[in-house]
N, C-alpha and C positions, 0 to 999 in steps of 0.2 A: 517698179515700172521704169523708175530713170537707170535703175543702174544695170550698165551695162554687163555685167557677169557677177559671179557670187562674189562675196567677200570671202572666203575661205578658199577659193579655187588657189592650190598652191602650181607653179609654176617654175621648176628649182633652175630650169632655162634660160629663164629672163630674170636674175637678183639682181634688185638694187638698179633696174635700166632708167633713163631719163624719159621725159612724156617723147609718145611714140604715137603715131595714128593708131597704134590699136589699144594703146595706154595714155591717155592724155597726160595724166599726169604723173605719171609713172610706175616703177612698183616697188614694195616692199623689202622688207631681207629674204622672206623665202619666196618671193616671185607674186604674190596674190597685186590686184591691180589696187590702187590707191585711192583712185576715185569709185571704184565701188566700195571700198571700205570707210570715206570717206560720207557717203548717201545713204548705209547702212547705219552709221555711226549718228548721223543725223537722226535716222524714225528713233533708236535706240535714244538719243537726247528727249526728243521730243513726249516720245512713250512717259519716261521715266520722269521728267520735270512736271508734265502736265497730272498724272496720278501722284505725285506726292503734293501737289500744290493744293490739288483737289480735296487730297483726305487731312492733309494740314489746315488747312481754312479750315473744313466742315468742322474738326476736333477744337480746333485753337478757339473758331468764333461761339460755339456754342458751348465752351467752357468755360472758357473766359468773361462773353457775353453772359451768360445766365448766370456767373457768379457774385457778378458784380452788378445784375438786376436784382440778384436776392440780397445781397450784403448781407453784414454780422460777420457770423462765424466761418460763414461757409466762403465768402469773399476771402477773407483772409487765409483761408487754408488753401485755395485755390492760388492764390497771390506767393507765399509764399512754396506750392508746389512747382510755384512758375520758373521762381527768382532758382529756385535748388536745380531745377532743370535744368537754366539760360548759363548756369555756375560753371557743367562741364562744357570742356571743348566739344565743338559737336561733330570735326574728325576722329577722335577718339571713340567717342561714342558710336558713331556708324562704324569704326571700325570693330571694336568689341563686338556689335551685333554679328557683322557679317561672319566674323572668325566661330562664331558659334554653325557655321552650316560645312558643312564639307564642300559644297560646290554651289556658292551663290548662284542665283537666278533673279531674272529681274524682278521677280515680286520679291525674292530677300533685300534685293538694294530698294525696292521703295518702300520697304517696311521700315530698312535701317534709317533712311532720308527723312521719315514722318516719325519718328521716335524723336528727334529734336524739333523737326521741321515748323510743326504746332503750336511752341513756343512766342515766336513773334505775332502771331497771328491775335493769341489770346492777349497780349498786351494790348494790343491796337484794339480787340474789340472791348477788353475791359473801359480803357480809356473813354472810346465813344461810348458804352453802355452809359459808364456814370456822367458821362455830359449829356446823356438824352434822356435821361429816366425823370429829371426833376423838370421837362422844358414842357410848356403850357397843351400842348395837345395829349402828350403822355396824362398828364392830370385831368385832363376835360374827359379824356376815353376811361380814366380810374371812378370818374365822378358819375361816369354814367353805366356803371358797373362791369364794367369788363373783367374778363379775369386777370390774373398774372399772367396765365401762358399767352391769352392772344393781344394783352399788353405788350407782351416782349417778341412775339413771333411776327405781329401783325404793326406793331407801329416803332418799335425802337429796333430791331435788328434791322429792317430792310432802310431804313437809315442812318444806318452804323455802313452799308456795301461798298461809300465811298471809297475811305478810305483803305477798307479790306482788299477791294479789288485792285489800289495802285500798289497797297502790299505784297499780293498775290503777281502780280505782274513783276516786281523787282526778286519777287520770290521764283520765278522761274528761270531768269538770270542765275542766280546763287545756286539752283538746284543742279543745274549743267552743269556746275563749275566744279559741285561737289563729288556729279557724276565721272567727269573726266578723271579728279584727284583720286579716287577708290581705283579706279580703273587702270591709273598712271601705277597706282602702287599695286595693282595685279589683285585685287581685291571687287573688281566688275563682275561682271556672267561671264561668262568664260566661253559659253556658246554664241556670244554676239559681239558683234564689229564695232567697236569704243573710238571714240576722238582720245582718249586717256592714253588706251590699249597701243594705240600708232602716233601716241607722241612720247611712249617708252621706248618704241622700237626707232625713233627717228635719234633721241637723245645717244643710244647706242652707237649711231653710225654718224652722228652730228659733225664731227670734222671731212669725212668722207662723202657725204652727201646731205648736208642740212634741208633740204627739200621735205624728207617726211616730218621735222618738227616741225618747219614753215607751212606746212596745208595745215596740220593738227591743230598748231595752236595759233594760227587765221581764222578758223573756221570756230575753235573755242571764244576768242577775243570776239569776233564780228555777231556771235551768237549773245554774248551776255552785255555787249555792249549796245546791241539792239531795244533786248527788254530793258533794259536799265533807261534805255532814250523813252524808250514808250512807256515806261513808269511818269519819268518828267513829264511827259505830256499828258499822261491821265491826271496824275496831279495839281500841272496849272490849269487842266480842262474841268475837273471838279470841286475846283477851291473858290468857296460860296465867296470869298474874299475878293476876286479878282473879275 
């Protein structure tokens, strides 16, 4: 709706022009305009940070969280599937996945994003599981027969959300950032307009006209450093401490 023409509309007339009334912010190497690929690149951030956030929490907190309500055995296998996880680089990792498709799409990249993604999630809810599982209303709901499952569904997960949720919010910072990196290395969807995608093409021409790195990686910086503020601030807004 905001952007003014497609992000693909190539233009071999106008390479590399300065912002123009009918290009504000300029164009590309092969002519397409910058600020449409620039508002494209945006829903594509947005899309892909908020679905892998989504299926990382649900995977992480109810892995993690239920492992560490059950303890024993199953804690620890859980624990130690974490730690083997958390071991690899997790750009390797999304890269290996992607290289297995011939033509990533965005559901390949957030499949590849939520294959590490999960990881920090299940720590965080492990931690809170086992600091809520022993505290006095946990035990008053055990005494008055509850089951496990609505033990854990019903009075320790939904007060485990704190901190998951200020995780999930630093978590969508880091998802962008991962997005743009796959993208920068030509490793994105290939059919969609990347902040990554057009700050490979600015690097190229960076002495000639640093402009397209300058909106790219403005637009990446002002993005992750937004959620990263509004992490801060969920955090000192739901810290029982303060």
């Amino acid at each position: 709706m905001l952007s003014p023409r497609s992000p693909r509309a190539i233009d071999l007339a106008h390479v590399l022009e300065g912002p123009t009334a009918a290009h504000p912010l300029g164009t590309a190497d092969n002519g397409v305009d910058v600020l449409a690929v620039l508002l494209h690149g945006a829903r594509l951030a947005g899309e892909v940070s908020v679905a892998t956030v989504l299926i990382s929490l649900a995977v992480g907190a109810l892995l993690g969280g239920s492992a560490a309500f059950a303890g024993g055995r199953i804690a620890a296998v859980v624990a130690r599937v974490t730690d083997a996880a958390q071991s690899f680089p997790s750009v390797i990792v999304n890269m290996a996945v992607l290289a297995l498709v011939s033509r990533p799409g965005v559901v390949h990249l957030i499949a590849a994003l939520s294959v590490t993604g999960w990881v920090g999630y299940a720590r965080v809810a492990r931690a809170e599981v086992l600091r809520l599982r022993e505290r006095e209303f946990v035990q008053a709901a055990r005494a008055l027969g509850a089951s496990p499952a609505r033990l854990f569904f019903r009075h320790v997960l939904p007060n485990a959300t704190g901190p998951l949720v200020v995780q999930a919010t630093f978590g969508l910072g880091a998802v962008v950032l991962a997005e743009a990196s796959l993208s920068f290395l030509g490793l994105g969807p290939g059919a969609s307009a990347s902040w990554g995608s057009l700050l490979d093409q600015g690097t190229a021409h960076l002495l000639q006209t640093p402009r397209l790195a300058m909106v790219a990686g403005v637009a990446i910086t002002a993005t992750v450093l937004g959620f990263n503020l509004s992490g801060d601030w969920l955090r000192d807004r739901l810290d029982p401490r303060d």
